[in-house]
VOPAGU-2260 file (C-alpha; in pm, 1 decimal, decimal comma):
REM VOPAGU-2260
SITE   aa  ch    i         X         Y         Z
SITE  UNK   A    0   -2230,8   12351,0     -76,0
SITE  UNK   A    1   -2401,5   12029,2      89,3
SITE  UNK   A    2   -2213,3   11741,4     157,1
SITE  UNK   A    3   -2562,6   11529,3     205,9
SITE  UNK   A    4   -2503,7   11344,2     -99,2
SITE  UNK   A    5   -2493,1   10998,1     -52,5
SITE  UNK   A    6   -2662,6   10708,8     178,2
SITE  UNK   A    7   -2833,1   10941,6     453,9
SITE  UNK   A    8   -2796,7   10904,9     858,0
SITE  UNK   A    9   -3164,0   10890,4    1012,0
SITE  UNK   A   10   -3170,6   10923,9    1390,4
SITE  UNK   A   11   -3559,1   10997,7    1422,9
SITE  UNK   A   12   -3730,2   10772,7    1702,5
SITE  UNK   A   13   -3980,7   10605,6    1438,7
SITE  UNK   A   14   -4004,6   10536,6    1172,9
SITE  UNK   A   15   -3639,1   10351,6    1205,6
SITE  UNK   A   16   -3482,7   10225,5     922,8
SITE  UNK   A   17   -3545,9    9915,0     758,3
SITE  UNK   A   18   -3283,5    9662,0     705,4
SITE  UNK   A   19   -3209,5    9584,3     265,4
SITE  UNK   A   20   -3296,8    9207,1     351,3
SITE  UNK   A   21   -3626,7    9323,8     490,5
SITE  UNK   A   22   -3678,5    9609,6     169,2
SITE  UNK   A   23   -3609,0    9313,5     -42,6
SITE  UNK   A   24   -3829,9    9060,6     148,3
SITE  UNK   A   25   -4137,6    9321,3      89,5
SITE  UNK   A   26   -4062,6    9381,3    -259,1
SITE  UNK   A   27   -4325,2    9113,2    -479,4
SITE  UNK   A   28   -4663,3    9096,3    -585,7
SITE  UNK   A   29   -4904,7    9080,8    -342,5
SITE  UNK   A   30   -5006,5    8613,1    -361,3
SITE  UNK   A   31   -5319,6    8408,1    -319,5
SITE  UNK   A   32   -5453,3    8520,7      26,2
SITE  UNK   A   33   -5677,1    8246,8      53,2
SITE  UNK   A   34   -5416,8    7923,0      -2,3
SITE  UNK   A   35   -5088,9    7855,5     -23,0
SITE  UNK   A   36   -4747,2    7974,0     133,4
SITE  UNK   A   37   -4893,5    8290,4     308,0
SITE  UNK   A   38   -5079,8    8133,3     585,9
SITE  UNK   A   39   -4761,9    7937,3     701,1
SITE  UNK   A   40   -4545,8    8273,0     682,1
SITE  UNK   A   41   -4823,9    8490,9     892,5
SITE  UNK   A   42   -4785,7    8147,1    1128,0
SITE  UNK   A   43   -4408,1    8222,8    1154,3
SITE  UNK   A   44   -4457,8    8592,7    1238,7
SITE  UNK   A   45   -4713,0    8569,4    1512,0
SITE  UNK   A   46   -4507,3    8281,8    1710,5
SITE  UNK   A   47   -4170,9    8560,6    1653,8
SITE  UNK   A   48   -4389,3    8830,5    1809,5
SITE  UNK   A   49   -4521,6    8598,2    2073,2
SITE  UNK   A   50   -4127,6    8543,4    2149,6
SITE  UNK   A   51   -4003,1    8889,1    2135,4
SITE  UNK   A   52   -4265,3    8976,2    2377,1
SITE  UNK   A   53   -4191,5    8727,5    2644,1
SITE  UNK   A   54   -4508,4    8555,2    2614,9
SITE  UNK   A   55   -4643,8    8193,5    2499,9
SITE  UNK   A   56   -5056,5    8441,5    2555,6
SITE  UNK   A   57   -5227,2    8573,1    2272,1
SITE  UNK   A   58   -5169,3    8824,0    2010,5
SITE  UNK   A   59   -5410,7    8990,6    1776,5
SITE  UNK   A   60   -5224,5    9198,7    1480,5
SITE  UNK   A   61   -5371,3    9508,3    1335,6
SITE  UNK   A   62   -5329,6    9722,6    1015,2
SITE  UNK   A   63   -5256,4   10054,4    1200,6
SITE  UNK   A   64   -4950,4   10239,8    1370,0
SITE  UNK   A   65   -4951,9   10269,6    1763,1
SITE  UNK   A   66   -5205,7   10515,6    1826,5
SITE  UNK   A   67   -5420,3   10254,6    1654,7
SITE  UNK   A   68   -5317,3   10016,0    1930,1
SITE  UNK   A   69   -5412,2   10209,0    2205,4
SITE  UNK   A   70   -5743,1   10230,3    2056,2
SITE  UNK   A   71   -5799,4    9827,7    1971,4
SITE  UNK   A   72   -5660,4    9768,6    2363,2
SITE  UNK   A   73   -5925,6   10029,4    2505,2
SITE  UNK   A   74   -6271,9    9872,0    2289,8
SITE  UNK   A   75   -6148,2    9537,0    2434,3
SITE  UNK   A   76   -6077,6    9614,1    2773,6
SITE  UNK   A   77   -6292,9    9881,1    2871,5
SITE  UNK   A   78   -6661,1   10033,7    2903,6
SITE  UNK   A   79   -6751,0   10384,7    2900,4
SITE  UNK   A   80   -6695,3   10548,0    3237,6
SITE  UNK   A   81   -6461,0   10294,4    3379,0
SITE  UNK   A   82   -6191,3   10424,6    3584,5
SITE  UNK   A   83   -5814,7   10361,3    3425,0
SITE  UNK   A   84   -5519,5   10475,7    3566,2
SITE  UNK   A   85   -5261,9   10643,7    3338,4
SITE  UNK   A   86   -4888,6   10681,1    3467,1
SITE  UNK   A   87   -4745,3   10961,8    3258,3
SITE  UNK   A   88   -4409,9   11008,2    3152,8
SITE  UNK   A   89   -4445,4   11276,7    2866,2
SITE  UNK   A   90   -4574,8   11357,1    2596,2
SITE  UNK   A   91   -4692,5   10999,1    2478,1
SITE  UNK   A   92   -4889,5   10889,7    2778,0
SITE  UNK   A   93   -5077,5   11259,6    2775,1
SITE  UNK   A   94   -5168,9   11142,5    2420,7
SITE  UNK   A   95   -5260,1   10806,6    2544,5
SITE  UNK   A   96   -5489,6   10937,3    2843,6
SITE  UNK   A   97   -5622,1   11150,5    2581,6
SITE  UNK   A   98   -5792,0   10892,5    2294,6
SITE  UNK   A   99   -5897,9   10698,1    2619,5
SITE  UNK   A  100   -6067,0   10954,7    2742,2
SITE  UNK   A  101   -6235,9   11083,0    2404,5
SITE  UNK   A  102   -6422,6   10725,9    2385,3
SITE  UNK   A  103   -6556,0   10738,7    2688,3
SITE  UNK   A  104   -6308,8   10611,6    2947,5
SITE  UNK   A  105   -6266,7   10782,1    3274,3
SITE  UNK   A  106   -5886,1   10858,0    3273,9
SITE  UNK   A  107   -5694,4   10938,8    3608,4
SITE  UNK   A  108   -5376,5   11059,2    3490,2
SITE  UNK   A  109   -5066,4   11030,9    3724,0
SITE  UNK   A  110   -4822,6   11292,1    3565,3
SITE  UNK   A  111   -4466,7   11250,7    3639,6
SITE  UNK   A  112   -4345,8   11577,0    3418,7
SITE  UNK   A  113   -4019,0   11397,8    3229,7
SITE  UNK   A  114   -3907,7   11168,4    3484,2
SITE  UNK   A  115   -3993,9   10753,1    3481,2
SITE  UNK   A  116   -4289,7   10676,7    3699,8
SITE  UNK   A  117   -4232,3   10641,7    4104,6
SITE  UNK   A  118   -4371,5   10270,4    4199,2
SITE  UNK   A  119   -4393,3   10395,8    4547,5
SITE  UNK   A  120   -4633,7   10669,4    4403,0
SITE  UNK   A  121   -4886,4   10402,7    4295,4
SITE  UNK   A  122   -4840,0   10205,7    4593,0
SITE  UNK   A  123   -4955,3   10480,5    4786,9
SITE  UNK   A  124   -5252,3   10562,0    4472,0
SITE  UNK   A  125   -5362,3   10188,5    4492,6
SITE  UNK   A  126   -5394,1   10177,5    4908,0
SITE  UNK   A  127   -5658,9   10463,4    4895,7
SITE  UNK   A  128   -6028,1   10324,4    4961,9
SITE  UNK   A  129   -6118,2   10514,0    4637,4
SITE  UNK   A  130   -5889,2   10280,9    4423,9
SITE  UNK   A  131   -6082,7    9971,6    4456,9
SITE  UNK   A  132   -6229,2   10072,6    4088,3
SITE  UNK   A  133   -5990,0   10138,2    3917,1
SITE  UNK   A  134   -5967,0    9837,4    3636,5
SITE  UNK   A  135   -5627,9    9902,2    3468,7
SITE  UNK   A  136   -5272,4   10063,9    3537,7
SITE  UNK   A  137   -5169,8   10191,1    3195,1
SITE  UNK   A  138   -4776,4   10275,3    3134,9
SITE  UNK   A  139   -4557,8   10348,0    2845,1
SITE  UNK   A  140   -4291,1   10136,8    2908,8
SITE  UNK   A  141   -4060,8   10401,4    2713,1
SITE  UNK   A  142   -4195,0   10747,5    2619,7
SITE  UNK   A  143   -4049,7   10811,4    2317,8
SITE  UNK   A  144   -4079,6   11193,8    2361,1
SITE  UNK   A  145   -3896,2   11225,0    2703,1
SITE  UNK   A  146   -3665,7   10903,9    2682,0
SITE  UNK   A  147   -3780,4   10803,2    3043,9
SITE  UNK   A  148   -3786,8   10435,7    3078,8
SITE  UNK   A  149   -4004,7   10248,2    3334,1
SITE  UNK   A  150   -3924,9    9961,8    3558,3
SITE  UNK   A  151   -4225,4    9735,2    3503,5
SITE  UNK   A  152   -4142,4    9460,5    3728,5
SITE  UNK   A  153   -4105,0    9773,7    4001,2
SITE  UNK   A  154   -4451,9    9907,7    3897,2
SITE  UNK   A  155   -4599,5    9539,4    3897,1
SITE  UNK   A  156   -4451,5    9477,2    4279,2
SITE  UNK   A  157   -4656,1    9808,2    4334,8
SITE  UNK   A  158   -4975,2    9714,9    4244,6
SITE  UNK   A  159   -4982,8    9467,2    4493,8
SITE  UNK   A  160   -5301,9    9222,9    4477,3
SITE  UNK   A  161   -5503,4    9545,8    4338,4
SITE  UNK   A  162   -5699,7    9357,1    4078,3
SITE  UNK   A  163   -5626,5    9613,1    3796,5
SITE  UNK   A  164   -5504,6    9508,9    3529,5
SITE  UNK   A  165   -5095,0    9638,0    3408,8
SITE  UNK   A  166   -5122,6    9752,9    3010,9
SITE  UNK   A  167   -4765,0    9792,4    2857,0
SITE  UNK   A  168   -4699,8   10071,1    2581,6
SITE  UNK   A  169   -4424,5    9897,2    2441,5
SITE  UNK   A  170   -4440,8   10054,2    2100,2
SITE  UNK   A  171   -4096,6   10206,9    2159,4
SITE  UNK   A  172   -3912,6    9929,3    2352,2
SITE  UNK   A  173   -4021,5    9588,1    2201,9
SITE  UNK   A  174   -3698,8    9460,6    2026,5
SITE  UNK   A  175   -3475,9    9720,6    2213,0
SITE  UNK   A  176   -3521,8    9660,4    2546,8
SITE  UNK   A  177   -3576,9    9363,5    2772,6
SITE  UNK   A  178   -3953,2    9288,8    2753,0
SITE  UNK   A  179   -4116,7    8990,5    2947,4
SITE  UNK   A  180   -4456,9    8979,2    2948,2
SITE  UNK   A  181   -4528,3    8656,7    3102,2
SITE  UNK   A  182   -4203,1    8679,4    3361,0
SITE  UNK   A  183   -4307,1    9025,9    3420,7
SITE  UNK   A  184   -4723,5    9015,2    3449,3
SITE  UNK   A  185   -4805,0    9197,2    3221,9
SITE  UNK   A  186   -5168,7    9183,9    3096,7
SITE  UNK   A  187   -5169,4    9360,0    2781,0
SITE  UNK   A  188   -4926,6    9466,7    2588,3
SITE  UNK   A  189   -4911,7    9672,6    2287,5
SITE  UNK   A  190   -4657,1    9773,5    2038,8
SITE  UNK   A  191   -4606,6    9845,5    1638,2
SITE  UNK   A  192   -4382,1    9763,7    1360,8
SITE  UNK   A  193   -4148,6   10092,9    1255,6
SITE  UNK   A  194   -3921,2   10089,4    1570,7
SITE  UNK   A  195   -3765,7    9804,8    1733,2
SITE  UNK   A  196   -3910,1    9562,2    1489,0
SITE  UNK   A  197   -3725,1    9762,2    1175,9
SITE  UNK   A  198   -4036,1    9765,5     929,3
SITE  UNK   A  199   -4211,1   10048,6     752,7
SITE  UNK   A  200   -4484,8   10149,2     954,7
SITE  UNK   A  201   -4814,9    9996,1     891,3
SITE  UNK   A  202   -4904,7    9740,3    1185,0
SITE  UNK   A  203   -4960,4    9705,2    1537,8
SITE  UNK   A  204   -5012,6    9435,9    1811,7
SITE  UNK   A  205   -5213,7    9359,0    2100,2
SITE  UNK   A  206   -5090,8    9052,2    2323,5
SITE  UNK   A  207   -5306,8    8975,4    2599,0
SITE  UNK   A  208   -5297,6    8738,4    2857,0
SITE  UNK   A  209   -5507,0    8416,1    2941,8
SITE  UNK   A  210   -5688,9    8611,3    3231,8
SITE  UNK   A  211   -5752,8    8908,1    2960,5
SITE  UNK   A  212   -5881,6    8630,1    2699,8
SITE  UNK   A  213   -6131,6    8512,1    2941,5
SITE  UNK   A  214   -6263,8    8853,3    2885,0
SITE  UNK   A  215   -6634,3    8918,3    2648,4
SITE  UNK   A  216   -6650,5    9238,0    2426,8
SITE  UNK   A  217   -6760,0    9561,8    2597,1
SITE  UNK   A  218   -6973,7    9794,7    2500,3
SITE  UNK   A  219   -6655,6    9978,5    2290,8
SITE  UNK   A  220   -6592,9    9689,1    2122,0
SITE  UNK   A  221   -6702,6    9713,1    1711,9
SITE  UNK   A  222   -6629,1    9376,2    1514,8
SITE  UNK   A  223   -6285,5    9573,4    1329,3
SITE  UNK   A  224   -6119,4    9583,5    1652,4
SITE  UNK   A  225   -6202,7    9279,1    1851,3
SITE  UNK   A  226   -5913,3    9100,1    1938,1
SITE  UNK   A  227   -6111,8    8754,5    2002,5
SITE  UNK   A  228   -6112,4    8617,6    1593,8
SITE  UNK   A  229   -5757,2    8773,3    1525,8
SITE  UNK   A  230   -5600,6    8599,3    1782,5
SITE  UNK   A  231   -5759,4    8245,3    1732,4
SITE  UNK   A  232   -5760,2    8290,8    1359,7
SITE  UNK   A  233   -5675,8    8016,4    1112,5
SITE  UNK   A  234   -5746,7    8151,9     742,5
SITE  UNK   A  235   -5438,4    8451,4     651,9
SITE  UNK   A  236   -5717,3    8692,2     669,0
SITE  UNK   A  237   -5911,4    8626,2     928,4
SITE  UNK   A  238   -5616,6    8734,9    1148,8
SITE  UNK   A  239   -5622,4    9115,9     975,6
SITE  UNK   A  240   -5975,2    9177,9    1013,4
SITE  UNK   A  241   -6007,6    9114,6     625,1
SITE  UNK   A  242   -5692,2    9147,7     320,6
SITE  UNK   A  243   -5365,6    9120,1     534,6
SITE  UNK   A  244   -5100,0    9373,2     447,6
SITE  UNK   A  245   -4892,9    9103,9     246,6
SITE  UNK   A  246   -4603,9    9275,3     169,4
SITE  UNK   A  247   -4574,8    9419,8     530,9
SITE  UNK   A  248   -4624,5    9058,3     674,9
SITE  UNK   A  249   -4305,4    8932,5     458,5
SITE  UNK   A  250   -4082,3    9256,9     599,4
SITE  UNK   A  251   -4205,4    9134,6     948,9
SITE  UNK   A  252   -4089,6    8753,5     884,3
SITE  UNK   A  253   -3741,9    8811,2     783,9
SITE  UNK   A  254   -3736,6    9099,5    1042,9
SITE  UNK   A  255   -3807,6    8876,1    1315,8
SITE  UNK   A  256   -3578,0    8651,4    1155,4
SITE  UNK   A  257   -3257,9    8860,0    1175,2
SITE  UNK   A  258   -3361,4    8970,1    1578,0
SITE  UNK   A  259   -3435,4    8628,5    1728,0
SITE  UNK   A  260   -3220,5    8385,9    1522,1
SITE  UNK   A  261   -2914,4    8600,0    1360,0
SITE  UNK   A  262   -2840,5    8834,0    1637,4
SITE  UNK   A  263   -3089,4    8695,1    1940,9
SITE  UNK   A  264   -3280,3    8910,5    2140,3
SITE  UNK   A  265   -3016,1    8930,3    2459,3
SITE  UNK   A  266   -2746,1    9054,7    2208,7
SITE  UNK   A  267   -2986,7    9318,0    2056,7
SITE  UNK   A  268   -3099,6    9427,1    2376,5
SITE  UNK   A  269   -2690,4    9444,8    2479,3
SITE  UNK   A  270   -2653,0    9652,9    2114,5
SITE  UNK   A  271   -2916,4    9914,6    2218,3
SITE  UNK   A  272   -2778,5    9956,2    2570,6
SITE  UNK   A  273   -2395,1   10007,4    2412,7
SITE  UNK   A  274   -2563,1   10248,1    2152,3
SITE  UNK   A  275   -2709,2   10441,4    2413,8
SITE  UNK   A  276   -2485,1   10490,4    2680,3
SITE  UNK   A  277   -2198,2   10610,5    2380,1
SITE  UNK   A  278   -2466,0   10858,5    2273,9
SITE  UNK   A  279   -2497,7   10957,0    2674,9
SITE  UNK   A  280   -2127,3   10950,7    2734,0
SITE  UNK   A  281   -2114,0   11253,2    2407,9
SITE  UNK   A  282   -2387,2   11447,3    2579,7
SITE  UNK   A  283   -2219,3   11440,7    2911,4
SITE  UNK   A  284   -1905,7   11548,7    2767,0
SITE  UNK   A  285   -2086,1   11821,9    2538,9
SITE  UNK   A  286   -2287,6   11967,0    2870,5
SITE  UNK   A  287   -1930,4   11976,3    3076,8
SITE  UNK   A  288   -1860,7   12332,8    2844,6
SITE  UNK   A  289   -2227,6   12422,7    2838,9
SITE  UNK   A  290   -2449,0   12302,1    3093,3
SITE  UNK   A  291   -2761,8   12419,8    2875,1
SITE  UNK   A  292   -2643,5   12100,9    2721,1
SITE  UNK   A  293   -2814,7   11788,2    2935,3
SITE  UNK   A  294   -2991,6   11459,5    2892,3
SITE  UNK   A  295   -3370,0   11518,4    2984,2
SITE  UNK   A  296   -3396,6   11210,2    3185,3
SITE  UNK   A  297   -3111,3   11219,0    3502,5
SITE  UNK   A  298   -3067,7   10860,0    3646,6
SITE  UNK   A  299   -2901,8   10703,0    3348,8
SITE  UNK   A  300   -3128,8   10311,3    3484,6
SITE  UNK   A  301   -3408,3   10472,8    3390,8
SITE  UNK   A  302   -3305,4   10647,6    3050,4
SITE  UNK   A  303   -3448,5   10442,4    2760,7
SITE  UNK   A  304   -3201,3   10232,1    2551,4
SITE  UNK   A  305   -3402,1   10300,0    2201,4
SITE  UNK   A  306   -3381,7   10661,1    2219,6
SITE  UNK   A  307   -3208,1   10974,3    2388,9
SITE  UNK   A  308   -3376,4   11325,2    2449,2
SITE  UNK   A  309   -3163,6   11614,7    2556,3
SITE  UNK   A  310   -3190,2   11962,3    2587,2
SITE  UNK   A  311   -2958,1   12165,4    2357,8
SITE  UNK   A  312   -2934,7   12556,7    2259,6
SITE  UNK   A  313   -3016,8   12585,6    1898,2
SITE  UNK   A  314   -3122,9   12259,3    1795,7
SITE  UNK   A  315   -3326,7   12383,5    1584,0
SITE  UNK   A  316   -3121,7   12536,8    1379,8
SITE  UNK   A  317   -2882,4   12268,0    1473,6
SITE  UNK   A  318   -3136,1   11986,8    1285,0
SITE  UNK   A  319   -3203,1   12193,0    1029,6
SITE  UNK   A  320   -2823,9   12251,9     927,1
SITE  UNK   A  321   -2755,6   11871,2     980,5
SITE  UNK   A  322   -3034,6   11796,4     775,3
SITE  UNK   A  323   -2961,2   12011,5     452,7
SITE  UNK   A  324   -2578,0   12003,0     498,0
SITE  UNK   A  325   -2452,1   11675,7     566,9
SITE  UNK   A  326   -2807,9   11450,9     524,7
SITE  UNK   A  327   -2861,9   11319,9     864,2
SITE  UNK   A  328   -3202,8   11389,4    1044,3
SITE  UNK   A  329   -3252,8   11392,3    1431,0
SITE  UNK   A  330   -3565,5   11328,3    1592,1
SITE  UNK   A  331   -3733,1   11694,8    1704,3
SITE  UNK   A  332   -3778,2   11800,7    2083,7
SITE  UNK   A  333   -4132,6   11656,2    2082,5
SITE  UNK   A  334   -4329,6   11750,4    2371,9
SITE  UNK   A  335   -4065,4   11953,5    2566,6
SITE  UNK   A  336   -4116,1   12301,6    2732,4
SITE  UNK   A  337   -3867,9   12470,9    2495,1
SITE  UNK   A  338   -3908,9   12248,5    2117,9
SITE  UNK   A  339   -3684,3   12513,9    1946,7
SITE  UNK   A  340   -3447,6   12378,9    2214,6
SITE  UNK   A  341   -3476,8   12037,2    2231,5
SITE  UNK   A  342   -3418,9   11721,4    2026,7
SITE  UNK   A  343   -3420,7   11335,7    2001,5
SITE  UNK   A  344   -3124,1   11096,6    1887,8
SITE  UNK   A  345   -3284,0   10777,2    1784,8
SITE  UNK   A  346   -3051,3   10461,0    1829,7
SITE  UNK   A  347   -3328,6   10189,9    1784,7
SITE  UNK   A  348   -3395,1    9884,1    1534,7
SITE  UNK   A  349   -3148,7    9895,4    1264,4
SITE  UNK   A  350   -2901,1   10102,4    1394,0
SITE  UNK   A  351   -2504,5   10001,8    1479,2
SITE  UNK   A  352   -2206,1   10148,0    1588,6
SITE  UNK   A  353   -2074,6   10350,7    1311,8
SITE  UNK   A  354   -2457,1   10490,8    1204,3
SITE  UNK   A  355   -2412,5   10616,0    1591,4
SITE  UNK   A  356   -2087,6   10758,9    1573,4
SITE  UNK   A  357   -2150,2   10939,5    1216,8
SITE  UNK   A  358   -2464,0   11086,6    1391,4
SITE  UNK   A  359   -2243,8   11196,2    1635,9
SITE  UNK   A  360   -1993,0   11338,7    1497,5
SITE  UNK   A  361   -2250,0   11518,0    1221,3
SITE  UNK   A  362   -2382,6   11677,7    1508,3
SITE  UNK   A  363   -2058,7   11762,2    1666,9
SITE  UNK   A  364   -1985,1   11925,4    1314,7
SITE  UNK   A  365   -2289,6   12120,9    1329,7
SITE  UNK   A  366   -2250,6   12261,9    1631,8
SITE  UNK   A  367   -1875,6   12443,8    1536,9
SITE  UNK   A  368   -2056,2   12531,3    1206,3
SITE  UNK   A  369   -2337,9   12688,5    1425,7
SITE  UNK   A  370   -2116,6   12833,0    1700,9
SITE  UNK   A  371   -2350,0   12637,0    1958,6
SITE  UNK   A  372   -2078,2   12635,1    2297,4
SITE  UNK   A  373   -2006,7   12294,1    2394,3
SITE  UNK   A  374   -1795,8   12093,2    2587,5
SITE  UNK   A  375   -1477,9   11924,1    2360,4
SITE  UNK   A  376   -1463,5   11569,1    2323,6
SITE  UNK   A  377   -1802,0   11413,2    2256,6
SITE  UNK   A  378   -1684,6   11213,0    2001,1
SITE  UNK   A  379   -1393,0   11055,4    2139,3
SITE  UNK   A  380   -1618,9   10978,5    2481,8
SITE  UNK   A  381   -1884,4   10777,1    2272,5
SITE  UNK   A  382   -1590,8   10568,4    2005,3
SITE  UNK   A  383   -1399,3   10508,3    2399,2
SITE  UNK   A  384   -1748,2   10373,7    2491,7
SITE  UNK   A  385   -1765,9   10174,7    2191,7
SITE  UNK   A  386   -1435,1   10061,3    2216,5
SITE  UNK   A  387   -1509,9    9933,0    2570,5
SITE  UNK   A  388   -1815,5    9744,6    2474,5
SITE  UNK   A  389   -1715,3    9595,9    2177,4
């Protein structure tokens, strides 16, 4: 017997789900492209994702999801055989360092195994004499595969008056997490629609700064992904390279819509933090009967607010059951050592309170129906979290 039938739980770190008001916003024929309301509504969405970021800079939009991004950020920025410096946090920043490299970049990768990069690290990496080439600091500001979260402002201080520039992977923290480009320096910044920003996947964003606009192409950049005419465009399709992806660019307006004016961006950033620590607060409790059972990222500042990976016997087995059985679906153990082992719980974009605690208490369901030892009381430590923060 499955008891999956009905409205199902998914906890999967991208694509999120999508709010009915922004299903509903998406669902019409596509309208004139060249005149009429369009123009005004792809107005509306780049000054929301100019305030989401933090910035009053530049953004260029793309049709593409975030590995797209990292490509339109390195033909801007870069020319074959410069030197870049890639802070690595997991899986996603390995996967980063590795497009850069296969067009040509010369990619120094700082691995930090599963834990949030050390500014004092790059301090040290940026005082050498043989750093006074290097022309960017690349980060992923969350790595959605290990849940480590960085400290930008910390990794800014480091950098010092090095003249590299700071790019921002913000793909799985824009909308989630507190993001401020301008406050923050940050140069370029790049991020996508399925997470934090609750739409279907299918776009992606570049900002860049005033000292990054000043910028010519490079030899990597082709006329598709040159930021320049997106991000002074004036005609609806001049800022998508061509036909803008209409029904997308509706999702995105009422999506911005219901983060910056309904809820506001300090409150959803509060929401994600609540969500996370009760998630945190069930694995700690879990992992006090079985300390196989543990969050992969230790200092609890520096675990991401969008997303939670933890080690667990079984999971597996344990998604699978959850999955067929009672219709929720957890992220897999992406990147880790021991994927058979491993998992994600997504709490990002679209996601409240109850969602959380049904995802839970699924999995706290599965794991008596899978015999999976555990610690007692995960539930009741995430609703008394809940109950604190609410």
């Amino acid at each position: 017997m499955s008891l999956a039938t009905g409205h199902p739980l998914i906890a999967i770190p991208g694509p999120s789900p999508s709010p009915d008001r922004v299903l509903r916003a998406m669902h019409r024929t596509s309208p004139d492209i060249y005149d009429g309301a369009i123009l005004a509504v792809i107005q509306n969405v780049m000054n929301g994702l100019r305030r989401v970021a933090g910035t009053s800079g530049h953004v260029a939009p793309y049709i593409g999801n975030g590995h797209a991004g990292w490509e339109a950020v390195t033909a801007n920025l870069f020319e074959r055989g410069d030197h870049v410096l890639v802070l690595q946090s997991g899986h996603f920043g390995r996967s980063w360092t590795d497009i850069m490299s296969r067009m040509g970049v010369a990619v120094e990768a700082m691995d930090f195994g599963l834990a949030p990069a050390d500014p004092e690290r790059l301090a040290q990496r940026l005082a050498r004499p043989d750093a006074k080439d290097i022309k960017a600091v690349c980060i992923c500001h969350i790595d959605t595969a290990s849940s480590a979260q960085a400290d930008i402002p910390a990794i800014r201080a480091a950098m010092g008056d090095h003249p590299a520039l700071l790019v921002v992977d913000a793909i799985a923290s824009l909308g989630c997490a507190p993001i401020k480009m301008d406050d923050w320096a940050i140069d370029v910044l790049i991020a996508a629609s399925q997470k934090g920003l609750m739409c279907p996947p299918g776009a992606c964003f570049a900002w860049f700064s005033d000292r990054v606009a000043q910028r010519g192409p490079t030899g990597l950049t082709t006329p598709y992904w040159d930021w320049h005419p997106r991000a002074r465009a004036e005609a609806s399709w001049q800022f998508w390279g061509g036909t803008p992806p209409v029904q997308l660019v509706y999702g995105l307006d009422e999506a911005l819509k219901m983060l910056l004016e309904d809820e506001g961006l300090e409150a959803a950033w509060a929401r994600h933090r609540a969500l996370a620590q009760a998630t945190w607060a069930a694995f700690d409790a879990w992992g006090a009967g079985n300390p196989a059972i543990r969050l992969l990222v230790r200092d609890p500042d520096r675990r991401a607010s969008s997303v939670t990976a933890a080690a667990l016997p079984g999971a597996e087995k344990l998604r699978g059951w959850l999955s067929q059985r009672l219709g929720v679906t957890l992220g897999i153990g992406l990147g880790a050592a021991d994927p058979a082992n491993a998992l994600r719980v997504a709490h990002m974009g679209y996601c409240n309170a109850p969602m959380l605690l049904g995802t839970l208490s699924a999995m706290q369901a599965g794991m008596i129906a899978l015999n999976i030892d555990h610690g007692k009381g995960g539930v009741d430590a995430a609703a008394q979290v809940i109950a604190e923060t609410a």
